[in-house]
C-alpha positions as CSV (number, residue, x, y, z in Angstrom):
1,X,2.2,25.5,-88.7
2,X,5.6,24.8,-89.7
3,X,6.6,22.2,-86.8
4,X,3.1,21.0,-88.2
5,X,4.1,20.6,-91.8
6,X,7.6,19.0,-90.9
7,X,6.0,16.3,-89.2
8,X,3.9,15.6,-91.7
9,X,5.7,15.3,-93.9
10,X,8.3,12.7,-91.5
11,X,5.2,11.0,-91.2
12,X,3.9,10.7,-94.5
13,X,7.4,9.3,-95.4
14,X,7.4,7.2,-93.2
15,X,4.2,5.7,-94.8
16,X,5.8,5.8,-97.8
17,X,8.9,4.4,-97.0
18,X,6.4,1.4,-95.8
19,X,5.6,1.3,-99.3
20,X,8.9,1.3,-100.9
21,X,9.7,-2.0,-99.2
22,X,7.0,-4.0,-100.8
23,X,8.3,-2.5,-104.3
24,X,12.2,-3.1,-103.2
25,X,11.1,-6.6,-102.8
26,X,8.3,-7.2,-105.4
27,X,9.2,-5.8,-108.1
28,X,12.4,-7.9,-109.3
29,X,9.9,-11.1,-108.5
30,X,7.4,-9.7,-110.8
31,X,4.6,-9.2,-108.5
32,X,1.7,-7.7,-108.1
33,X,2.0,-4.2,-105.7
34,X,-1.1,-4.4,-104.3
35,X,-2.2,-7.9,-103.8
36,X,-1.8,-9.9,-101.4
37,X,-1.5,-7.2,-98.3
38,X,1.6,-7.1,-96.6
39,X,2.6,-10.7,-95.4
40,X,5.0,-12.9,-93.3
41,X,7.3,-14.1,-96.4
42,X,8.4,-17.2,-94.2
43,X,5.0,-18.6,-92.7
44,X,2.4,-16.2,-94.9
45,X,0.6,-14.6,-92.3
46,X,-1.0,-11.6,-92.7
47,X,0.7,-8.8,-91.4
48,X,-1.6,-7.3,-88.5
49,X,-2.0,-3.3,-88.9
50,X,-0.6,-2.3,-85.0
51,X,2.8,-4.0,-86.2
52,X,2.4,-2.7,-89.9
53,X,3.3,1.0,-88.1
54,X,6.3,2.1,-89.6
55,X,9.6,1.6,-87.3
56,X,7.3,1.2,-84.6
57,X,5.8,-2.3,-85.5
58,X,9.2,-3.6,-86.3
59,X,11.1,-2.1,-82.7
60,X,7.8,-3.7,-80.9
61,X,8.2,-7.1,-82.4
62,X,11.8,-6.7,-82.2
63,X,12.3,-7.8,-85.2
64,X,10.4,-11.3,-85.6
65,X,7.3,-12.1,-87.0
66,X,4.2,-12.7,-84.3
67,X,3.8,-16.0,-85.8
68,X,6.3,-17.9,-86.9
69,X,8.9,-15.5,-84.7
70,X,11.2,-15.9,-87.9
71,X,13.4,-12.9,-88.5
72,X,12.0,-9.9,-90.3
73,X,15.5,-7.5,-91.4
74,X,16.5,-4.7,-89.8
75,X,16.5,-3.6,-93.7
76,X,12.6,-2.6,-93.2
77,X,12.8,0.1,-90.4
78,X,16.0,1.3,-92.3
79,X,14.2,2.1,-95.6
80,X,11.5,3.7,-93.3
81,X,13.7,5.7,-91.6
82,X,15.8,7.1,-94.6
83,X,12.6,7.7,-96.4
84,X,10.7,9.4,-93.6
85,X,14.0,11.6,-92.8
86,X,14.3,12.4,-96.9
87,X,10.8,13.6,-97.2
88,X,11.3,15.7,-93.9
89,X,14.8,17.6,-95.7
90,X,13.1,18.0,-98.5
91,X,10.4,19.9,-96.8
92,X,12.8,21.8,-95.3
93,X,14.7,22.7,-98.5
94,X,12.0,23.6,-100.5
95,X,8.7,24.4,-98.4
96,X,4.9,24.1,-99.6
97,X,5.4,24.2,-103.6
98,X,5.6,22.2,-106.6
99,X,9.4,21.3,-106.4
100,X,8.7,19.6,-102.7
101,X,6.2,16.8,-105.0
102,X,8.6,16.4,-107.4
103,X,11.5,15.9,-104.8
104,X,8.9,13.6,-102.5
105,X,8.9,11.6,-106.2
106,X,12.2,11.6,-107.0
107,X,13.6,10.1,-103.4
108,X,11.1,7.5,-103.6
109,X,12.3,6.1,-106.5
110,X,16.1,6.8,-105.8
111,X,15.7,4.9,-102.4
112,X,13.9,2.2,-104.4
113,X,16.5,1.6,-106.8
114,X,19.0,1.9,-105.0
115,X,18.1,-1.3,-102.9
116,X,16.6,-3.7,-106.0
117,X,20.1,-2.6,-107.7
118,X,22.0,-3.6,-104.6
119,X,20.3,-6.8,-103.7
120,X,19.6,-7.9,-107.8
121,X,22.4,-6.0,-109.4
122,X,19.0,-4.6,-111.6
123,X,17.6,-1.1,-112.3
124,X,14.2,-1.4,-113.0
125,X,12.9,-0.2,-116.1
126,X,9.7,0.7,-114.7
127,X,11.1,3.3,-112.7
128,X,13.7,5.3,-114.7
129,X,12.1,5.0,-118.1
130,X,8.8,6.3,-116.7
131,X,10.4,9.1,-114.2
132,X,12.9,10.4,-116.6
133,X,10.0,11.1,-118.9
134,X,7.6,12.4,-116.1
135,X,10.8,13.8,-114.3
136,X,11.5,16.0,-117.6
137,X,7.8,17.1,-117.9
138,X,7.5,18.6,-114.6
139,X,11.0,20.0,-114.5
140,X,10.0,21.7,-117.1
141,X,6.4,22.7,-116.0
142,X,7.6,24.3,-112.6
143,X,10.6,26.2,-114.7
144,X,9.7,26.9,-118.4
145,X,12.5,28.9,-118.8
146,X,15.2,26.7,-117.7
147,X,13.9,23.5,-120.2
148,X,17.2,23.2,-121.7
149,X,19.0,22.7,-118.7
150,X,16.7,19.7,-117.8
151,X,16.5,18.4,-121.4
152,X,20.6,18.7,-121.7
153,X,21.2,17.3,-118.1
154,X,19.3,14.4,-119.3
155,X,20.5,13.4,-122.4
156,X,24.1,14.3,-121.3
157,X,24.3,12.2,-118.1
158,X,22.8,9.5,-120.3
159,X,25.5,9.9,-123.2
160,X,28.2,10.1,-120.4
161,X,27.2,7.0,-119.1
162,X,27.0,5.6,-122.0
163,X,30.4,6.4,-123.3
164,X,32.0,4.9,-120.4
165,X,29.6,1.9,-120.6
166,X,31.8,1.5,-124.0
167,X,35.2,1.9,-122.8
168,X,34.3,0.0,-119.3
169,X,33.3,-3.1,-120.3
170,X,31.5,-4.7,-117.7
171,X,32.0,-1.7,-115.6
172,X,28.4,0.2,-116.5
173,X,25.3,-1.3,-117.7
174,X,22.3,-0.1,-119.7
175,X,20.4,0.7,-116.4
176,X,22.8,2.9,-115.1
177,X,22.7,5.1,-118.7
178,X,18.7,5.0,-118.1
179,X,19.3,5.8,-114.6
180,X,21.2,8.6,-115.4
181,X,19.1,10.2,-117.8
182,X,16.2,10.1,-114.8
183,X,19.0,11.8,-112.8
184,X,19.4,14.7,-115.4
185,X,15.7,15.0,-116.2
186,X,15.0,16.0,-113.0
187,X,18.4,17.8,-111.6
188,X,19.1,19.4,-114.2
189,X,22.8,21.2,-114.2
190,X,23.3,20.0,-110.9
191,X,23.4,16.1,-112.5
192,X,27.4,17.1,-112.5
193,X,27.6,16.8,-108.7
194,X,25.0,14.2,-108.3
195,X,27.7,12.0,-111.0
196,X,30.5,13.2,-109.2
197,X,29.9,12.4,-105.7
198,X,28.7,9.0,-106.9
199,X,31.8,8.0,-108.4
200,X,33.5,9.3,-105.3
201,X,31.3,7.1,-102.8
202,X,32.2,4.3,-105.6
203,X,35.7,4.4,-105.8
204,X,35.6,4.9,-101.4
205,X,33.2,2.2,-100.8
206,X,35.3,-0.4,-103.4
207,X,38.5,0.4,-101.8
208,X,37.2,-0.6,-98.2
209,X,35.6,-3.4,-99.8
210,X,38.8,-4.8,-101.2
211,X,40.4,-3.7,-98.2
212,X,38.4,-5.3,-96.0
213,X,38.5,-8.5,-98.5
214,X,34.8,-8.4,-98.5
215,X,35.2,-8.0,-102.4
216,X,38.0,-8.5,-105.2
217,X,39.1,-6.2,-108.5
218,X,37.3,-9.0,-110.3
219,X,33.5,-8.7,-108.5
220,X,31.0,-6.4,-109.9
221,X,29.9,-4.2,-107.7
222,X,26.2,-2.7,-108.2
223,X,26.3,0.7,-109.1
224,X,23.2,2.0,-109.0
225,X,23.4,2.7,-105.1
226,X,26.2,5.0,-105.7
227,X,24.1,7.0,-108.4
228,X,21.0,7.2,-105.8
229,X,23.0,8.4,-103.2
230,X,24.7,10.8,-105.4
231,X,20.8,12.2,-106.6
232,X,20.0,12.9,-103.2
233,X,22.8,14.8,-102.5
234,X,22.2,16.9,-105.4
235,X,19.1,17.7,-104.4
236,X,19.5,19.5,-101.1
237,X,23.2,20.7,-102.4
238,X,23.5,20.6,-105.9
239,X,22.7,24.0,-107.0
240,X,25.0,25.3,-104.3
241,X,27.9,23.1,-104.7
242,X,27.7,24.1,-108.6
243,X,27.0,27.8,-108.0
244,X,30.1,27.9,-105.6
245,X,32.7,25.9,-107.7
246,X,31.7,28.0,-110.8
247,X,32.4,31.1,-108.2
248,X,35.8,30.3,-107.5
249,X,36.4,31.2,-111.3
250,X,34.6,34.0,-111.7
């Protein structure tokens, strides 16, 4: 039953990650989820439901559309992949129980943000207003007696962002203080590691990119990724990480 479960849930986020693409390109174009079904952006063909499959459809196209044999990025199968993988840790970290929705919820919309923010340089309302607000409710559903770790993980990440939005100018922006919030609404304490590590995979991945000169002191750099990646690391090691730094002073 439990090889069963772990591939389910691989699978189902795999379908989801499926998902997550139409919204990572959609939504900064203002269009509708739903309709039209999945499409060729180049020619506009209809996207036939054997090479829909997720990872599978793109690997057995190899890449190019069946119509117009225009180039379809390796960028799908990736967000796929990372989802499907995601959904199958957090299984594994957290089993059949409430937590593993919220987690399944939580990756989703990391993931998703993460690309629009790195391809737009946007955070989406849409997702962090909403999911900081649901993320609090539930955080605080599945653990009543822990609300005001959630409630000051949120607000705090938020006014931490915001006070270096203040004294950074141009270095944060009002979607990374909503994004943060989100962050803290569902992480709760462990929003300190998720903030750390994302400044750490900042200030590593903007050193290599001036080093490489694939970017100057001068270029903004989209920091939204950074926070996402930070958030998922949280959540399979947050509470740990915390727990054992805190340890070393006891």
């Amino acid at each position: 039953m439990h090889y069963y479960l772990a591939a389910t849930s691989l699978i189902f986020g795999l379908v989801i990650g499926s998902f997550l693409n139409v919204a990572i390109y959609r939504l900064p174009r203002k269009e509708s989820l739903v309709r039209p079904g999945s499409h060729c952006p180049s020619c506009g063909h209809v996207v036939r439901w054997h090479d829909n499959v997720p990872v599978l459809g793109w690997l057995a196209l190899r890449g190019k559309c069946r119509d117009c044999a225009h180039s379809i990025p390796v960028r799908y199968p990736l967000v796929e992949a990372i989802t499907g993988i995601a959904f199958l840790l957090c299984f594994l970290r957290f089993g059949v129980d409430w937590p593993l929705i919220v987690a399944w919820a939580f990756v989703s919309a990391m993931v998703t943000v993460a690309f629009i923010d790195y391809d737009h340089m946007i955070i989406p309302n849409k997702i962090v207003l909403p999911g900081a607000l649901l993320g609090l409710v539930a955080s605080i559903a599945i653990s009543p007696q822990d609300w005001w770790k959630y409630l000051a993980g949120s607000v705090g990440a938020a006014a931490f962002m915001f006070v270096l939005a203040m004294t950074w100018r141009g270095g944060m922006g009002p979607g990374d203080i909503k994004m943060a919030a989100f962050m803290g609404a569902v992480l709760g304490s462990a929003v300190i590691v998720a903030l750390f590590t994302a400044f750490f995979a900042g200030a590593v991945a903007g050193v290599a990119l001036i080093a490489t000169r694939r970017r100057t002191r001068k270029d903004k750099i989209p920091f939204g990724p950074y926070l996402a990646i930070g958030a998922v690391v949280a959540v399979f090691v947050g509470q740990w990480l915390l727990h054992s730094y805190v340890g070393m002073f006891a």
